[in-house]
C-alpha positions in Angstrom: 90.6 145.5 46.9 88.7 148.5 45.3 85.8 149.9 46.7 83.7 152.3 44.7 81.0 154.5 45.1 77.3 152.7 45.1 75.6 154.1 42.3 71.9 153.1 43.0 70.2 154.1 39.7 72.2 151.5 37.4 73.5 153.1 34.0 72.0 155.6 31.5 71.2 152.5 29.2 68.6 151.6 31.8 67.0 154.6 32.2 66.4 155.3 29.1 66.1 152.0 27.0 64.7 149.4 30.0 61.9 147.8 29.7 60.3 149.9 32.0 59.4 153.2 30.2 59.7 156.4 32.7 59.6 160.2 32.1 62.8 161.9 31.8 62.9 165.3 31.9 65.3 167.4 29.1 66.5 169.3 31.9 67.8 165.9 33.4 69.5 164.5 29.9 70.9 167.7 29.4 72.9 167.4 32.8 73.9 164.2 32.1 75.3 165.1 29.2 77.5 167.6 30.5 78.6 166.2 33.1 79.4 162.8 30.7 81.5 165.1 29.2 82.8 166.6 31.9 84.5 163.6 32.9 86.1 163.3 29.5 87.1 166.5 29.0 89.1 165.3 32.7 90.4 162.4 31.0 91.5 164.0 27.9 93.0 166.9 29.9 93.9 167.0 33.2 95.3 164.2 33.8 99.0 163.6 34.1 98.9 161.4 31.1 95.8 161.3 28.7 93.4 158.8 29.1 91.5 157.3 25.7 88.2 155.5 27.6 88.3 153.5 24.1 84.2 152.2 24.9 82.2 155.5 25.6 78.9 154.2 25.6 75.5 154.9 27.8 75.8 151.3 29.6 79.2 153.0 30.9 77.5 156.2 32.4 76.5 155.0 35.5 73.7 157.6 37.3 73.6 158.0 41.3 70.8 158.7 43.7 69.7 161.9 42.1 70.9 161.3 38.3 74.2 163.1 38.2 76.9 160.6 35.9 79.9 158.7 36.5 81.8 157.3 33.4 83.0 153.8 34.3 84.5 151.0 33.0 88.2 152.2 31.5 88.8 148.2 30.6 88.9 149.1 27.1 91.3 152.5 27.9 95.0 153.4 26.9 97.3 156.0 28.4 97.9 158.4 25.5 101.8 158.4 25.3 103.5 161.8 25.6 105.1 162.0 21.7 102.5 160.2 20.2 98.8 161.8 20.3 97.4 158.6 19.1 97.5 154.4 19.5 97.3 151.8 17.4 95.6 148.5 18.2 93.4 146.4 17.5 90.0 147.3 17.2 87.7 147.1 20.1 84.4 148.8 21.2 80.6 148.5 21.2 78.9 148.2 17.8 77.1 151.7 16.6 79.7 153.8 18.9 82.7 152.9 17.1 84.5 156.0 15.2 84.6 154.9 11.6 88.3 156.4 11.3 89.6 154.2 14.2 87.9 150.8 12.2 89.6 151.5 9.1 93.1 153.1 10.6 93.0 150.9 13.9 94.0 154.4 15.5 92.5 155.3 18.7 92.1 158.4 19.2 90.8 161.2 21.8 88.5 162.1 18.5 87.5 158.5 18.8 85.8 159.3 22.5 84.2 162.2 21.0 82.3 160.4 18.2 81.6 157.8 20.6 80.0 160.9 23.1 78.3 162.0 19.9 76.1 159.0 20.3 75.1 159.2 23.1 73.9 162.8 23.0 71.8 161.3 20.4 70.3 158.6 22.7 69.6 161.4 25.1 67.5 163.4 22.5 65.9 160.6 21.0 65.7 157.6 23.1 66.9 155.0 20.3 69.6 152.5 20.9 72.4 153.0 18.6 71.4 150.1 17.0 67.8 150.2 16.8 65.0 148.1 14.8 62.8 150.6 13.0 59.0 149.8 11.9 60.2 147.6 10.1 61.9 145.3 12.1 65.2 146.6 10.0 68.1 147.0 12.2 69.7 150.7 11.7 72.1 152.9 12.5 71.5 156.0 15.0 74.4 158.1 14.3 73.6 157.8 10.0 69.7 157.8 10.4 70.0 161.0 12.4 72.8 162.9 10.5 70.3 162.0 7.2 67.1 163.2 9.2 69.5 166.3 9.7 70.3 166.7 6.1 66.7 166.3 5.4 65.4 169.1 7.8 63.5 166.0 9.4 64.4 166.3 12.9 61.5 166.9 14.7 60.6 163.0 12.9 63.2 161.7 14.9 63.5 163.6 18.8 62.2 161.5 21.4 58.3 163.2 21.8 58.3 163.3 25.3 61.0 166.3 24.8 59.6 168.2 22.0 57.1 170.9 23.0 56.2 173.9 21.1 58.2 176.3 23.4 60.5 177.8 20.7 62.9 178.4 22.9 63.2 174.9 24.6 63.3 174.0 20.4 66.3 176.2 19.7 68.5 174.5 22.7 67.7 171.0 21.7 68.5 172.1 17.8 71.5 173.2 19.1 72.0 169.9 21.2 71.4 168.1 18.2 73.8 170.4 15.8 76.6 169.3 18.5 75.8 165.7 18.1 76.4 165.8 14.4 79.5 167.9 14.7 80.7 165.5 17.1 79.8 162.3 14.5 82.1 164.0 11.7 83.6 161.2 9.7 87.0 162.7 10.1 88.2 163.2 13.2 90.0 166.4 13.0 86.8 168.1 12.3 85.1 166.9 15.9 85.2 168.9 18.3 87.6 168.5 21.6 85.5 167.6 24.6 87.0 170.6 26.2 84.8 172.2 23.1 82.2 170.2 24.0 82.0 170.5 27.4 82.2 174.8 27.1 78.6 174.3 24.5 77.6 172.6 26.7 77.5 174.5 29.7 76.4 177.5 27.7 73.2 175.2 26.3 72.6 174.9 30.6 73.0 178.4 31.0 70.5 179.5 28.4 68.1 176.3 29.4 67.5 177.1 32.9 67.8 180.7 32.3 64.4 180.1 29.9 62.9 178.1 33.0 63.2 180.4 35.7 65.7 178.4 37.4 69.1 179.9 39.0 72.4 178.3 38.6 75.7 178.9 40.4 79.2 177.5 40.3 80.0 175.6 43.0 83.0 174.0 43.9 82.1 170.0 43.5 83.9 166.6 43.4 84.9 165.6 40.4 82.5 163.3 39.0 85.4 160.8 38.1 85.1 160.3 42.0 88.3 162.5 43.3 88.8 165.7 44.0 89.6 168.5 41.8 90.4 171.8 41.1 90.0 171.4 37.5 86.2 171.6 37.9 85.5 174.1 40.3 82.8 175.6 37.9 80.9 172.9 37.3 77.0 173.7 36.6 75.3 172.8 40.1 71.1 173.5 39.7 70.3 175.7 42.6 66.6 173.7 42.7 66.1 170.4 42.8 65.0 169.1 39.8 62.8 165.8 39.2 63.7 162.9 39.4 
């Protein structure tokens, strides 16, 4: 029998697509983004043998009693073997998070988490589904609507309101989040980031964020948020406030 940790706030899908619409704060997205990718960067990484979670997706980032993330559900995962930094299988995922390379190649790859992750930064920033219906009723693409709002210089058309605010610098760190999300939804793999990449813009994004708002932040040696303990992230970003929930 397996008993896991009770996660009482359900996944980031609820929170921020549910039919109940609450505030969420940036400066709560923007920690649940790290830490999302946090626990990849472990996966990728630091384990003995690297782990592909194959189905990265904001229904698999569950959120506890104060909003920090646990990636769950590795039914779709593959141990990476040693010689061989990719596998080949058949294709499998969620619809609008799938990597374009792995559905033509049937490759899956870390790369393939990492344009998967890319996603959901994007439902972070905007609050659209990867698929969404627009006011049309037309059924879309996130990851291509937003790289072509991008292309456009037609961002602020597409960010989620409640985050947008005329504070220049709160603008320059979510254009930066969003620059990170495209370079993330590269068609090719080899030009996404790692999530060890990732994970280091990140943290700097937090550092310059809170540093704007007035708000300290020290390392602090933490659990990992796979659930175990770790050396491996002994720096993660713990807010010394408490922020809202």
């Amino acid at each position: 029998m397996l008993v896991y940790e009770f996660v009482p706030n359900g996944t980031l899908f609820e929170m921020l697509h549910g039919s109940i619409s609450r505030p969420i704060h940036f400066e709560i997205r923007l920690r649940i983004a790290l830490e999302s990718a946090e626990a990849l960067d472990y996966l990728h990484s630091y384990t003995y043998q690297s782990i592909i979670h194959g189905d990265v997706k904001s229904a698999n980032i569950l959120l506890d009693n104060d909003r920090h993330a646990k990636v769950s559900d590795f039914g779709a995962s593959n141990l990476v073997p040693i010689d061989d930094p990719q596998i080949l299988n058949v294709v499998k995922g969620t619809r609008g998070y799938l990597d374009p390379e792995y559905m033509t190649t049937s490759l899956l790859t870390k790369e393939s988490d990492v344009y998967s992750f890319g996603v959901v930064l994007l439902e972070l920033i905007t609050r659209k589904c990867a698929i969404f219906s627009d006011e049309t009723s037309e059924r879309k693409h996130l990851a291509s609507c937003f790289c072509s709002s991008m292309r456009k210089n037609q961002l602020h058309d597409f960010l989620d309101k409640e985050i947008v605010t005329h504070n220049e610098k709160v603008i320059g760190v979510l254009h930066e989040v969003s620059d990170l999300a495209v370079w993330c939804l590269k068609v090719r793999g080899e030009d996404r980031p790692t999530m060890r990449q990732v994970v280091d813009k990140l943290q700097h994004l937090v550092r310059i964020h809170f540093s704007q708002m007035g708000v300290d932040i020290v390392p602090k040696e933490t659990e990992s948020l796979l659930g175990e303990s770790t050396s491996y992230y002994s720096s993660v970003l713990e807010i010394e406030t408490r922020l809202p929930n």
